[in-house]
N, C-alpha and C positions, 0 to 999 in steps of 0.2 A: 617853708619848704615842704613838700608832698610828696612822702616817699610812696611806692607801691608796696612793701612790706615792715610794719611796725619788728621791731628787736625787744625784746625785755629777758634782764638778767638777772637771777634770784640765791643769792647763796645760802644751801642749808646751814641753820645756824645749829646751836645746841638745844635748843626748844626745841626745833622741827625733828631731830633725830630719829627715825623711824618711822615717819610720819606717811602717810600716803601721798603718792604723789598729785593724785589726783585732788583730792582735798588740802596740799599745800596751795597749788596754781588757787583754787577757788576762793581762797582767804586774799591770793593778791591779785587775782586778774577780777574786781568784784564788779565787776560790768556785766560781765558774761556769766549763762547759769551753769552749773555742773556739766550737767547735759553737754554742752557748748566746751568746757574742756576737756571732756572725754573726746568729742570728736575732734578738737585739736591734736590731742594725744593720739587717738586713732591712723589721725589723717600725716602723719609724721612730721608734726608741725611743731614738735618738743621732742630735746632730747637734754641730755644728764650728762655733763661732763665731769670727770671726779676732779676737777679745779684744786683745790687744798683735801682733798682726803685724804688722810695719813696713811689711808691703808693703799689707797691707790686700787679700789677694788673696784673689780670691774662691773660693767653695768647690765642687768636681765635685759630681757623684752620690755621692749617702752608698755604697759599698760595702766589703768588708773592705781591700780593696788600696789601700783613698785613702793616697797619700802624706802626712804630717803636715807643716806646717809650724811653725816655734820660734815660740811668742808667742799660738797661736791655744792656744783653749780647748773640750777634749771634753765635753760635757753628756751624761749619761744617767739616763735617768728610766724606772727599773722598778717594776713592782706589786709593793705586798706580797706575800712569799706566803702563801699560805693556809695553816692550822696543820691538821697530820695528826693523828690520833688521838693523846692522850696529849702532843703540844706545847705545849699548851697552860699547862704548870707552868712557875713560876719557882722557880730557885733563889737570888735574890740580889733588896734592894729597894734603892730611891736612896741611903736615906742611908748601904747596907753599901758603898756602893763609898769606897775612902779618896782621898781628895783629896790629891796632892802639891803642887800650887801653884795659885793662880787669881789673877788680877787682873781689871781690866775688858777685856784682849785674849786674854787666851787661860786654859785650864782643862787641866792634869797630874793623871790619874788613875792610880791603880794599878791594872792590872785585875784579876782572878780568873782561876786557871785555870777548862776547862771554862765559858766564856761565850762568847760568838759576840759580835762587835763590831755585828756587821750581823746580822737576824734571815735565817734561812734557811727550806726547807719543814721540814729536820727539828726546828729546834729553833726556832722563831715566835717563842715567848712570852720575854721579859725578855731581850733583847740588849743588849750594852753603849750603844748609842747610844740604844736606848728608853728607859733608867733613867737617861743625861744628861738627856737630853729631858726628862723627867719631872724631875727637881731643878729645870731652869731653871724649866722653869714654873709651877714649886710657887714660886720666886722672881721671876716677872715676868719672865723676863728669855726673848729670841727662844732656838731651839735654835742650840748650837755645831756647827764643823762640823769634823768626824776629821781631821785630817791625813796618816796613814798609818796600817796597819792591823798587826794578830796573829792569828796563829790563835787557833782557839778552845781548844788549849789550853795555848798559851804563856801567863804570867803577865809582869806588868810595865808598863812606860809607854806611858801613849797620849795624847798632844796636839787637844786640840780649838780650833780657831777662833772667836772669838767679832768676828762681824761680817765681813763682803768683806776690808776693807784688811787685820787680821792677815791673814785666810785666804790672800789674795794673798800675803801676803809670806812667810807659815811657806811655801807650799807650793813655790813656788820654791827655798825652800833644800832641799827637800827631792827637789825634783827633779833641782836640780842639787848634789846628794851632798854638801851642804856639812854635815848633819847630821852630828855624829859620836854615832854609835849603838853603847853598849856593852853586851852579852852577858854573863849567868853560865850556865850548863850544866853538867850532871854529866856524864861520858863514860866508857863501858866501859873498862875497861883506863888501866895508865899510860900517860900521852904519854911519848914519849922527846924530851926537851931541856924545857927552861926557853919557849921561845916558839915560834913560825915563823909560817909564811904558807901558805896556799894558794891557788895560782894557777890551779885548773883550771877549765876551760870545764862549764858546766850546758848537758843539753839532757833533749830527755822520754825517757826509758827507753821502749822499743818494745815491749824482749822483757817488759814487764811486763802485766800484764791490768786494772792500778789506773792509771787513765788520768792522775791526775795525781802520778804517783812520775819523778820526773828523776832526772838520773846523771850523774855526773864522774868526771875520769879526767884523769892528764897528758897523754895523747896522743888525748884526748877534741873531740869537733866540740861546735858549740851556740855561747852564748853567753859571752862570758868574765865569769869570776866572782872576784873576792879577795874571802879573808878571813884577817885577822888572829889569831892564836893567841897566850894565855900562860897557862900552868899557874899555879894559886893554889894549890892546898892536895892532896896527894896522900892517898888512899883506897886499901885494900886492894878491889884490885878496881876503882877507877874515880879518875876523874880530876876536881876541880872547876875550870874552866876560864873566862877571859873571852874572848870569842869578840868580831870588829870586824869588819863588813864595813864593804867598799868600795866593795862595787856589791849590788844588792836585787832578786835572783832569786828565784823560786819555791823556796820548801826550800832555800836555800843554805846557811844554817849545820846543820842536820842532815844535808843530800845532801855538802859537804866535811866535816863531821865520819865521818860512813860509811865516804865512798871512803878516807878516812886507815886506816880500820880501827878507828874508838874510836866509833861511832853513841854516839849522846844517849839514856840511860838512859829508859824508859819512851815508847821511840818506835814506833807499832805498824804505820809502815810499813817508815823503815828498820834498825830493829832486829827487829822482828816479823815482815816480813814479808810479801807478798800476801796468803796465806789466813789470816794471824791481823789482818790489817788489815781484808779483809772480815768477817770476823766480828764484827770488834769495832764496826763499822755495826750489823749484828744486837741489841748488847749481848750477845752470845754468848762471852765470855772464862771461859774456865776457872781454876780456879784455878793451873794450871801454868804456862798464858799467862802471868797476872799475875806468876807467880814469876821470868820470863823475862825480861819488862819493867823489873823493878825498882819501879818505880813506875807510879800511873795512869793517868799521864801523861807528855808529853814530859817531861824534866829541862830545862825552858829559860823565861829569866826574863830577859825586857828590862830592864837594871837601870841602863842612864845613857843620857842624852840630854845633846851640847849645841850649843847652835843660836845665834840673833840674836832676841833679844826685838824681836817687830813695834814696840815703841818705843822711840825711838833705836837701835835696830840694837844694844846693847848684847848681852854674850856674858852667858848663861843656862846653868848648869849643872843639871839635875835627876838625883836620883835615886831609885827606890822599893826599900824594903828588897825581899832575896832572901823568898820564900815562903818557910811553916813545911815544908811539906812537902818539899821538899830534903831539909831531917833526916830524914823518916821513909823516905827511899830505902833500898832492900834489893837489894844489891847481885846480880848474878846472877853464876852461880858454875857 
């Protein structure tokens, strides 16, 4: 289904409390650059409803700087975009996406690497939410709504809302980090030890020219970022890994798999690169590039969720098998 204006609904949780508004949208609209939701903002294409605010307080001038309050609710309503030459192909239909669970509150898909959750200008046609859309209502039934997102080419699990009351209740856990969200990754190199953690701060790389590459560092500024680490299975040459975070930064488990020194096999910004990441926008990869990457894609696979099923609050465990193409990684050397 194609609608002409996408919906997304974001509730300030207790984390976000004060937070900019402008810099909350950026953490979750992360397709688009700053720049891009100021002029959303600008252009009246968000507004602030005080949804659960206790205080019921009213809302300033929409501008990037509005303070958030916990309880109130960000609505933004963007246009389709339009499909540039050549966007127009799908590579995947409703019934190839696999189903890991559904009931009548909420729907567990496995996604594909290479799909876009949200349609974009470069890649329009057959996004992962256009091909829910289209099942439900090949079945009768209203469109689900995403709970959190993947890149486009992370593989693995993605939760949709079916009706306000789940959607209300998934998204609060997921605001307030109660999700516990678990990682498989391929990683350059062996780790050294059995497990650990990293604890470093994410903010945006400056000295880079790729406006949205971030950087960590122990003695790094930005935002503070953990993730959990444990080696599963050792590779000549690379590492298979389950990755946990704790907090849900831009590129956090590829930006602390880097800074560690073991980047995520088939990643074309931080293993690849500036100039082989722009290129690879181009579709300009050479075959050396690719030899370099290992694979054609990141090595990363959202592989468990678990949460509170919106009825009875009961604990839900999911998981979707790791991708075939794992195996076919070719290690760089």
């Amino acid at each position: 289904m194609s609608l002409p204006v996408h919906e997304w609904r974001f509730e300030v949780g207790r984390p976000d409390h004060g937070a900019r508004l402008d810099g909350f949208l950026s953490e979750r609209l992360s397709w688009r650059s700053r720049a891009g939701v100021k002029r959303a903002i600008d252009q009246g294409r968000v507004e602030v409803d005080p949804h659960k605010d206790p205080q019921r307080a009213s809302v300033g001038r929409l501008r990037g700087g509005l303070r958030l309050r916990v309880g109130q609710e960000v609505v933004v309503r963007l246009p389709a975009p339009q499909a540039e030459p050549g966007a127009g192909e799908r590579t995947f239909e409703p019934d190839e996406i696999a189903v890991v669970y559904e009931d009548s509150w909420l729907l567990a898909v496995s996604k594909p690497p290479h799909l876009n959750v949200y349609p974009t200008r470069r890649h329009r046609a057959g996004s992962l939410i256009e091909l829910v859309h289209e099942r439900g209502q090949a079945a009768g039934e209203p469109p689900p709504s995403p709970c959190h997102r993947l890149d486009r080419e992370t593989s693995g699990l993605l939760v949709f809302a079916k009706g306000r009351e789940a959607r209300d209740h998934l998204q609060q856990q997921f605001e307030a980090r109660t999700v516990r969200k678990t990682y498989l990754a391929l990683v350059v190199g062996s780790m050294s030890g059995d497990q650990g953690r990293v604890d470093w701060p994410i903010e945006s790389d400056q000295a880079s020219v790729v406006e949205i590459r971030q950087r960590a560092g122990p003695d790094g500024a930005g935002r503070s970022a953990l993730t959990h680490w444990r080696a599963r299975e050792r590779f000549d040459g690379a590492t298979l890994v389950e990755l946990e975070p704790s907090t849900g930064r831009q590129h956090q488990l590829r930006v602390h798999m880097a800074a560690l020194g073991h980047p995520i096999l088939g990643d074309k910004l931080y293993l690849g690169g500036d100039d082989l990441f722009l290129r690879s926008l181009e579709g300009d990869l050479s075959a050396e590039d690719l030899g370099a990457l290992g694979l054609a894609r990141q090595a990363l696979h959202a592989w468990r969720l678990e949460l509170r099923h919106p009825d009875g609050d009961r604990p839900l465990r999911l998981e979707a098998p790791i991708w075939p193409d794992f195996e076919e990684a070719k290690i760089p050397r």
